[in-house]
FIKOLZA-1660 file (N, C-alpha, C; in steps of 0.1 Angstrom, whole numbers, plus 5000, padded with zeros to 4 digits):
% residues 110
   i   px   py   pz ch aa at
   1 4599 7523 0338  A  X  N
   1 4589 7531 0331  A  X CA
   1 4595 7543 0324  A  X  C
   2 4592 7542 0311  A  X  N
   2 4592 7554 0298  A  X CA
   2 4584 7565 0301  A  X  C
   3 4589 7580 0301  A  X  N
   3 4581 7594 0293  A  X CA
   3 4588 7596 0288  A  X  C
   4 4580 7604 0277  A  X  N
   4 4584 7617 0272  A  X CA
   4 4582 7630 0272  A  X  C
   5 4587 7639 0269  A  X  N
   5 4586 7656 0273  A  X CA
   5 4587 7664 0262  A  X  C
   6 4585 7675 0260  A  X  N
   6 4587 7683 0250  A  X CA
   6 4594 7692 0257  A  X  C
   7 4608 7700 0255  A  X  N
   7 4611 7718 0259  A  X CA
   7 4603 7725 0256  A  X  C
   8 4602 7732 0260  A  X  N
   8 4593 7746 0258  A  X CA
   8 4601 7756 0266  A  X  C
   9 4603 7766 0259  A  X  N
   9 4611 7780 0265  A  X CA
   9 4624 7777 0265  A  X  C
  10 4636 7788 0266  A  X  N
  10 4647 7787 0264  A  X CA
  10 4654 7780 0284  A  X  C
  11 4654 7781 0290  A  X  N
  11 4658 7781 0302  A  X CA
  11 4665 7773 0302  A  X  C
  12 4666 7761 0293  A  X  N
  12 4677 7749 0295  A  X CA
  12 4690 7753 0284  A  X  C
  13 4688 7762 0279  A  X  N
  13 4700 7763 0265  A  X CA
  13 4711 7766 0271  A  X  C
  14 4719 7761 0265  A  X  N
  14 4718 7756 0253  A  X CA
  14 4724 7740 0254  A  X  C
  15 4724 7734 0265  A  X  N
  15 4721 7719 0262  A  X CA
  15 4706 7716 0255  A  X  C
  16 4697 7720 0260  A  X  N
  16 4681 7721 0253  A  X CA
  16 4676 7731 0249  A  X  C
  17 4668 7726 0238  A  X  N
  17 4661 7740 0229  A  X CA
  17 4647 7739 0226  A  X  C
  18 4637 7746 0230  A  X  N
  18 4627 7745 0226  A  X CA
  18 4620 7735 0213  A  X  C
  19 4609 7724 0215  A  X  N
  19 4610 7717 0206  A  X CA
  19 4616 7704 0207  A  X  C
  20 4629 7707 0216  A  X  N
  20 4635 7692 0212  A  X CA
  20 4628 7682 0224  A  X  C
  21 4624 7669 0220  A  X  N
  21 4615 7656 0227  A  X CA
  21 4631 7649 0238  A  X  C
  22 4626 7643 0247  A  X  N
  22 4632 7644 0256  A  X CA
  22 4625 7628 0262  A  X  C
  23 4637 7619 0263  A  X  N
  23 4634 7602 0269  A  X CA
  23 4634 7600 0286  A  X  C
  24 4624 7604 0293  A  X  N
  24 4628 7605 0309  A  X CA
  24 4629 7588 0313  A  X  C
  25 4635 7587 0319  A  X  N
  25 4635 7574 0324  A  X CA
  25 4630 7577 0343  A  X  C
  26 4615 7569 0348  A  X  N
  26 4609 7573 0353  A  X CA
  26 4618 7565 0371  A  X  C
  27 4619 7554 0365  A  X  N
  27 4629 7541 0378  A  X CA
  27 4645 7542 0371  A  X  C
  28 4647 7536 0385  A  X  N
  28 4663 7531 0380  A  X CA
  28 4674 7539 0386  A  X  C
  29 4684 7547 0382  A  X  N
  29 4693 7546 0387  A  X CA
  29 4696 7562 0396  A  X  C
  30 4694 7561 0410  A  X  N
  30 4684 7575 0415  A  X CA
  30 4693 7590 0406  A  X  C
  31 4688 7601 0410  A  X  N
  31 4689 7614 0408  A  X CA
  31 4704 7616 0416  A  X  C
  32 4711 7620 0409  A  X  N
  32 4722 7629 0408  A  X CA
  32 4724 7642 0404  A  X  C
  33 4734 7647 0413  A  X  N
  33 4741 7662 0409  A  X CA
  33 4741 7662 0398  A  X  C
  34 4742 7668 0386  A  X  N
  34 4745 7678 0374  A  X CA
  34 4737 7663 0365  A  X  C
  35 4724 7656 0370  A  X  N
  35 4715 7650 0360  A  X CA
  35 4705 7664 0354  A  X  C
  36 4696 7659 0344  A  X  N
  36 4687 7671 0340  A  X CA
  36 4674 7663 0341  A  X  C
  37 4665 7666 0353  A  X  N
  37 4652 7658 0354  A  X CA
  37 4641 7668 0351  A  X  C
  38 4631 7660 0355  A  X  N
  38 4620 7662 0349  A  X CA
  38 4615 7663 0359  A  X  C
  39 4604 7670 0367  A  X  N
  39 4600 7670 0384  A  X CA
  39 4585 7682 0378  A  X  C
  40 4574 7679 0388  A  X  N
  40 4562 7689 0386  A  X CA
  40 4567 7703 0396  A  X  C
  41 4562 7713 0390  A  X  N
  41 4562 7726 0400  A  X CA
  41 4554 7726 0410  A  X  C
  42 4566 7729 0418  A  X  N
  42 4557 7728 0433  A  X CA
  42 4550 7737 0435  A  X  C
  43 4544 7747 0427  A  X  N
  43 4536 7759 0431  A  X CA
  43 4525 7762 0417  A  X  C
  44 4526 7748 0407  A  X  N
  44 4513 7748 0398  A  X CA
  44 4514 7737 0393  A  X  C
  45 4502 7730 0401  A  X  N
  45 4497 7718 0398  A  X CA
  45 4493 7714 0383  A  X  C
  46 4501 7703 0377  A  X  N
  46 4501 7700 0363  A  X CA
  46 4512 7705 0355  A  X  C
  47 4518 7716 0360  A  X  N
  47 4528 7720 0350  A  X CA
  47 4544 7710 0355  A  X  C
  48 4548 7704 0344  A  X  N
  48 4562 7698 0345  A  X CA
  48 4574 7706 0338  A  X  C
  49 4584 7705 0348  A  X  N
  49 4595 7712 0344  A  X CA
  49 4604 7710 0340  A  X  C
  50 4616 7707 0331  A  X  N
  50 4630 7708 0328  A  X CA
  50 4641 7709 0334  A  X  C
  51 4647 7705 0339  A  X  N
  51 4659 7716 0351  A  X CA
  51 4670 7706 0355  A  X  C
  52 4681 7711 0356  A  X  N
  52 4695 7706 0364  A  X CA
  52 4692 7703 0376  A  X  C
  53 4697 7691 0383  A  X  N
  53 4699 7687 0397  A  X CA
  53 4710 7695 0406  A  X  C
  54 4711 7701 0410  A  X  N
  54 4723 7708 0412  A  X CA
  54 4728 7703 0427  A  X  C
  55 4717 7700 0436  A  X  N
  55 4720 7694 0451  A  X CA
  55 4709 7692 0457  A  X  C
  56 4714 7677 0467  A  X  N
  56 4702 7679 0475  A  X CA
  56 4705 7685 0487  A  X  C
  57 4694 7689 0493  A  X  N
  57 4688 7691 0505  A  X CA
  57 4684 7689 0513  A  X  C
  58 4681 7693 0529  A  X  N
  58 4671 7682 0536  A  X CA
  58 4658 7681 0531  A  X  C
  59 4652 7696 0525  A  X  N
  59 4644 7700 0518  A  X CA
  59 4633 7689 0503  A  X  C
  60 4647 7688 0499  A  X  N
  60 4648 7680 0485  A  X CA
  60 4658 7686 0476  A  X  C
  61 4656 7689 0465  A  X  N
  61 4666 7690 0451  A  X CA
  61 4664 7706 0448  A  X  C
  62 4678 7708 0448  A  X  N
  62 4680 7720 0439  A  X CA
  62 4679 7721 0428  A  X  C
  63 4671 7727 0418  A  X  N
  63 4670 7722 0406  A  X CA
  63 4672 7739 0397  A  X  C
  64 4680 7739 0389  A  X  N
  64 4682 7753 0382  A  X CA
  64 4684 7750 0365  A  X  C
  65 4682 7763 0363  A  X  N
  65 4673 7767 0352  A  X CA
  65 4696 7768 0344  A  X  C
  66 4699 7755 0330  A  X  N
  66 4709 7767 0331  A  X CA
  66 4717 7779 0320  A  X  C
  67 4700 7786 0316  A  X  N
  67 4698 7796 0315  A  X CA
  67 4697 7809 0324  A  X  C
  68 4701 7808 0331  A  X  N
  68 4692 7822 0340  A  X CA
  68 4688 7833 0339  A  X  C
  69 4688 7837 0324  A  X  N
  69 4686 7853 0315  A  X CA
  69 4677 7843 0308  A  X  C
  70 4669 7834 0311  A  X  N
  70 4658 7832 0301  A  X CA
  70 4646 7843 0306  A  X  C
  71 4639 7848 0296  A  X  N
  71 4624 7848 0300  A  X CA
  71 4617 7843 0305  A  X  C
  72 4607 7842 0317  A  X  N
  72 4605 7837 0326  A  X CA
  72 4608 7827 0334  A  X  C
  73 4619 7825 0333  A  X  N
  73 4626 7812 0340  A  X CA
  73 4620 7813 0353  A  X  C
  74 4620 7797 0358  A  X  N
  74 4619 7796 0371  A  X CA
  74 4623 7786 0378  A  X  C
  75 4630 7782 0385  A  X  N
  75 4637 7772 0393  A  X CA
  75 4637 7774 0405  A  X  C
  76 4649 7767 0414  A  X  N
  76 4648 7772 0427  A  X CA
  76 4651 7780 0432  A  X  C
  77 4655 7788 0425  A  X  N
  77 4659 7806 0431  A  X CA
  77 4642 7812 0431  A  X  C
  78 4636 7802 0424  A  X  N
  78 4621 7811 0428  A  X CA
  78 4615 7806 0439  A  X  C
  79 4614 7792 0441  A  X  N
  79 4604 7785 0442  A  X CA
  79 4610 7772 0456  A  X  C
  80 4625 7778 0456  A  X  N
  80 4635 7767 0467  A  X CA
  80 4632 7752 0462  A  X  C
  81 4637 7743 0472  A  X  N
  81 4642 7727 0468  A  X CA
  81 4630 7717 0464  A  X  C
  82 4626 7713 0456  A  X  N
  82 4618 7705 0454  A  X CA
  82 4617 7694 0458  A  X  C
  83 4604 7691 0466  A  X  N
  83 4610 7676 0471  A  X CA
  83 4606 7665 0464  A  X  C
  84 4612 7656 0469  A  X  N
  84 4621 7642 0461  A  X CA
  84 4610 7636 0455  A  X  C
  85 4599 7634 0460  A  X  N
  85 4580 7627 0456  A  X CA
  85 4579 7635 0444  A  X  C
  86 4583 7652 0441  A  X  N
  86 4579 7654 0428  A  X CA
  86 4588 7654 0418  A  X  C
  87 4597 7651 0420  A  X  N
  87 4608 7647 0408  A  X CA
  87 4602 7634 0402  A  X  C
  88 4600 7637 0385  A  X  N
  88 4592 7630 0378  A  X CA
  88 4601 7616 0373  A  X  C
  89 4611 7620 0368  A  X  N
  89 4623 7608 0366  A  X CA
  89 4639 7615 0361  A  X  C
  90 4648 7610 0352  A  X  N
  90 4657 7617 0350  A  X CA
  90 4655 7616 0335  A  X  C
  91 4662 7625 0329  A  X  N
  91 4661 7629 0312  A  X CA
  91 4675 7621 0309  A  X  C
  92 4672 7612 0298  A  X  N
  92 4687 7601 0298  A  X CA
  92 4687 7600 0282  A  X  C
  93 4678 7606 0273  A  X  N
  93 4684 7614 0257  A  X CA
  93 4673 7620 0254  A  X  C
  94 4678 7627 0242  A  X  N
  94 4671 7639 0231  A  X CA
  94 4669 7631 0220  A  X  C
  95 4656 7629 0212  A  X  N
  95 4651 7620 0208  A  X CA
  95 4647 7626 0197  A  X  C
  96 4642 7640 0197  A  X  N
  96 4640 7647 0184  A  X CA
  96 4643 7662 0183  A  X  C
  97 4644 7669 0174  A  X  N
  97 4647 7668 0163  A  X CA
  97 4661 7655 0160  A  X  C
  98 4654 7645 0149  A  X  N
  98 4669 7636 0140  A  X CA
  98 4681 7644 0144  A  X  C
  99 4687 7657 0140  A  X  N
  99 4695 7657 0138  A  X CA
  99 4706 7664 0154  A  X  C
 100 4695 7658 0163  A  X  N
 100 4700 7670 0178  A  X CA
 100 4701 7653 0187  A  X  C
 101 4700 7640 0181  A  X  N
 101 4694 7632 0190  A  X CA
 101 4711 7625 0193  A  X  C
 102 4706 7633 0211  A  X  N
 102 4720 7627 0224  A  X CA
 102 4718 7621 0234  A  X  C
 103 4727 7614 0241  A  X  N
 103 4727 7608 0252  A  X CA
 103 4729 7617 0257  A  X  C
 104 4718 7621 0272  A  X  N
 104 4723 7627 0281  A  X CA
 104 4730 7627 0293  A  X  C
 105 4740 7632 0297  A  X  N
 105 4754 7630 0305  A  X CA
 105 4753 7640 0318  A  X  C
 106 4756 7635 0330  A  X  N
 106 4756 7644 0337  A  X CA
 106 4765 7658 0331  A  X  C
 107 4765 7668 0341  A  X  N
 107 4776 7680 0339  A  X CA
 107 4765 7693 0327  A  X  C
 108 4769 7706 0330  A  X  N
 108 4763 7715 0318  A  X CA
 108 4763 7710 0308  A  X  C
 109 4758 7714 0296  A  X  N
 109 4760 7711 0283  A  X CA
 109 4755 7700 0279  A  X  C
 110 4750 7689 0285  A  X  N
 110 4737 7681 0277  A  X CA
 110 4750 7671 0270  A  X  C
% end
């Protein structure tokens, strides 16, 4: 199963930039260290987030912002490990803008 996403806010730059559409792939091949998923905030119901996998936990997933001088960034330095039921799927390309459109690879930098 296919979503899509929109960025909003800087917190992912500069692999991601506000605006750019985003291909999550919902099944398939699980969550990995330095993937960039897609997961709901565990502390506001409806909102979906952006973010690096950085590690799991017994908890669930570390997930960070890797911006950390954004404007209201929030990840798990706010909010600790997300667990694994709300990770939405993994982000596997950038779809729009035409001229930004990548395969996304584990590791920083998109």
């Amino acid at each position: 199963m296919w979503q899509t996403v929109e960025v909003s806010g800087e917190s992912m730059l500069p692999a991601l930039r506000p605006g750019d559409w985003l291909l999550v792939r919902r099944r398939g091949r699980p969550v990995a260290a330095g993937d960039v998923v897609v997961a709901r905030h565990p502390r506001r119901a409806g909102l979906l987030i952006v973010k690096r996998a950085v590690r799991r936990t017994a908890e669930g997933w570390w997930l960070e912002s890797d911006n950390q001088r954004a404007a209201g960034r929030q990840d798990s330095w706010d909010f600790g490990a997300v667990p694994e039921e709300l990770i939405e799927g993994r982000v596997v390309a950038r779809y729009w803008p035409p001229s930004r459109i990548t395969l996304l690879r584990r590791g920083r930098g998109g």
